[in-house]
N, C-alpha and C positions, 0 to 999 in steps of 0.2 A: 810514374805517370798515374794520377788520377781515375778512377774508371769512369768510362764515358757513359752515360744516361743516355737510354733509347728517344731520340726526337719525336715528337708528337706526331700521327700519323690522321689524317682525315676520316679515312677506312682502313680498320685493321689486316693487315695482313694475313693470310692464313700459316704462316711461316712464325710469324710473331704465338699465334697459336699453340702452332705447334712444339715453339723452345718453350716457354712457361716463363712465370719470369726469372728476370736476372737475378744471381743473388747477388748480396753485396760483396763488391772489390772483386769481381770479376770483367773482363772489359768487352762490350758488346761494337757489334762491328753489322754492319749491312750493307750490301754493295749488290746494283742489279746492273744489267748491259738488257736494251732491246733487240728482240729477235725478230720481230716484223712490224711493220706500221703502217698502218693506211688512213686514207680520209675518209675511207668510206668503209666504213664498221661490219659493211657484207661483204667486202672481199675475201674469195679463196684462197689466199693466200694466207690470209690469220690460221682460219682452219689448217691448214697443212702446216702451218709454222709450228703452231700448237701442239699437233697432234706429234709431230717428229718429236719434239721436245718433252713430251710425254713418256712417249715410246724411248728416248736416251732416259728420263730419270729410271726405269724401269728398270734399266740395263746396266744401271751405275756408270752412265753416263760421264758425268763431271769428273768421275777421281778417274776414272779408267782415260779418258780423255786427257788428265795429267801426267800421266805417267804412272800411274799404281796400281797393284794389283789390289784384286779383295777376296779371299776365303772367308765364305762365313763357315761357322762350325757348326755341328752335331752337338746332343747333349753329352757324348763321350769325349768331348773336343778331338772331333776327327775331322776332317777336312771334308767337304762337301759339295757339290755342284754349284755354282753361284747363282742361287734365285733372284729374282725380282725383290728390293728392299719390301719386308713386310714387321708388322708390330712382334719387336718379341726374338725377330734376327740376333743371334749374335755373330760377330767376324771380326778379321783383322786387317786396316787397311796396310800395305806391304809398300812402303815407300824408297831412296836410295835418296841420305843425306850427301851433297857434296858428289853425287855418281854414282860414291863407292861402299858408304856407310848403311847396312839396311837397319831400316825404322819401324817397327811393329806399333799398330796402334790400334789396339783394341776397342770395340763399339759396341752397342744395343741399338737398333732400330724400337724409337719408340711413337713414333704416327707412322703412318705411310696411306697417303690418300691419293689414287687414279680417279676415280670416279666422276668428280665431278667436270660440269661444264665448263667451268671457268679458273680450276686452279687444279695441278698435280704438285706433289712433291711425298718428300720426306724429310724425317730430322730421327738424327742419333746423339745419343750421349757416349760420353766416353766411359772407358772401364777401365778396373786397376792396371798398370801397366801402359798408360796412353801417358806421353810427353804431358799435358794436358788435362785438367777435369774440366766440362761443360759440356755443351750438346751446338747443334749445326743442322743447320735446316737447308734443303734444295727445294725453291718452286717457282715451276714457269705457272704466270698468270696472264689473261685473256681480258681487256674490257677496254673500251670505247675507241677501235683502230690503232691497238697493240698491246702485244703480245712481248712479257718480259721475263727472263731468268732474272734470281734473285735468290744470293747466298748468305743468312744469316749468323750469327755465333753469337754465346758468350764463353769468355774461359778465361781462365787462367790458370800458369802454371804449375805442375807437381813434382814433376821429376828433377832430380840435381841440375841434370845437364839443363832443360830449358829454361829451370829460373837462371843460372848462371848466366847462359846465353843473353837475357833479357832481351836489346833490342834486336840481335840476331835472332831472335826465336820469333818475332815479331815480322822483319822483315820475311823471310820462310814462310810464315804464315801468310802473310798478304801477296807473295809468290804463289803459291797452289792457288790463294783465291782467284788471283790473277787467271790460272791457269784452268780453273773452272769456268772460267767464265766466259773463257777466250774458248774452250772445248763446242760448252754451249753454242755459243756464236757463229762458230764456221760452220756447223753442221745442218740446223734449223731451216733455214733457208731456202 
């Protein structure tokens, strides 16, 4: 399969930002779900939608919300309490292929922005030893009567097993997005 070129976007994303761009023949993916909407751009409701959805990316929201755990590590690579995603994190997301199979997938947090009025998130790259090379971004954003999660990627694969895999490594993948998105979704609210 061909890689897919990121579609033209009116206002850029802060998410888009945050991955850098694509390199070539790696395949870029974007999928968002809305978490609140109004006609009327002062309702409390955006605020608290936002604000939850903030407070979840904080919390590694999404993947924990899939089913996964996450140890970041120490510079001894020792195991360590699980902070708030910040630039410079490393960890490993702890997944079960199939239930039963565990899947180590090592990361760097390389933005992480709370701050602003109108968008939170973060994005990581991956590191040796991830099924995968590319990075992934998580951000809820705020403007004109909603409020939307929105999960970015490019990647492709490194390890035996996932190119072998091909479409099953794909389909997996578009399952956890799934699963992010759907974490998002229910909680916000």
């Amino acid at each position: 399969m061909a890689p897919q070129p990121r579609p033209p976007q009116p206002h850029p994303h802060p998410g888009d930002a945050a991955l850098g761009p694509a390199p070539d023949g790696y395949r870029y993916f974007r999928r968002s779900i809305p978490l609140a909407h109004s006609f009327d751009p002062r309702d409390a409701g955006l605020d608290r939608a936002f604000e939850r959805a903030r407070s979840m990316l904080q919390s590694w929201g999404p993947q924990i919300g899939a089913g996964m755990r996450i140890e970041a590590t120490a510079a001894q690579d020792e195991a360590v309490p699980l902070p708030a995603p910040s630039v410079g994190l490393e960890g490993q997301l702890i997944s079960r292929v199939a239930g039963v199979i565990p899947l180590r997938a090592p990361f760097r947090v390389v933005t992480a922005e709370f701050a602003s009025a109108d968008y939170a998130g973060y994005a990581y790259e991956t590191l040796p030893g991830h099924p995968e090379d590319g990075r992934e971004a998580f951000y809820v954003t705020r403007g004109e009567g909603l409020v939307e999660f929105t999960v970015m990627a490019f990647s492709k694969s490194v390890l035996w097993y996932s190119r072998l895999g091909g479409p099953v490594t794909r389909i997996i993948q578009n399952r956890y997005t799934n699963k992010y998105l759907l974490a998002m979704a229910v909680h916000p609210r």
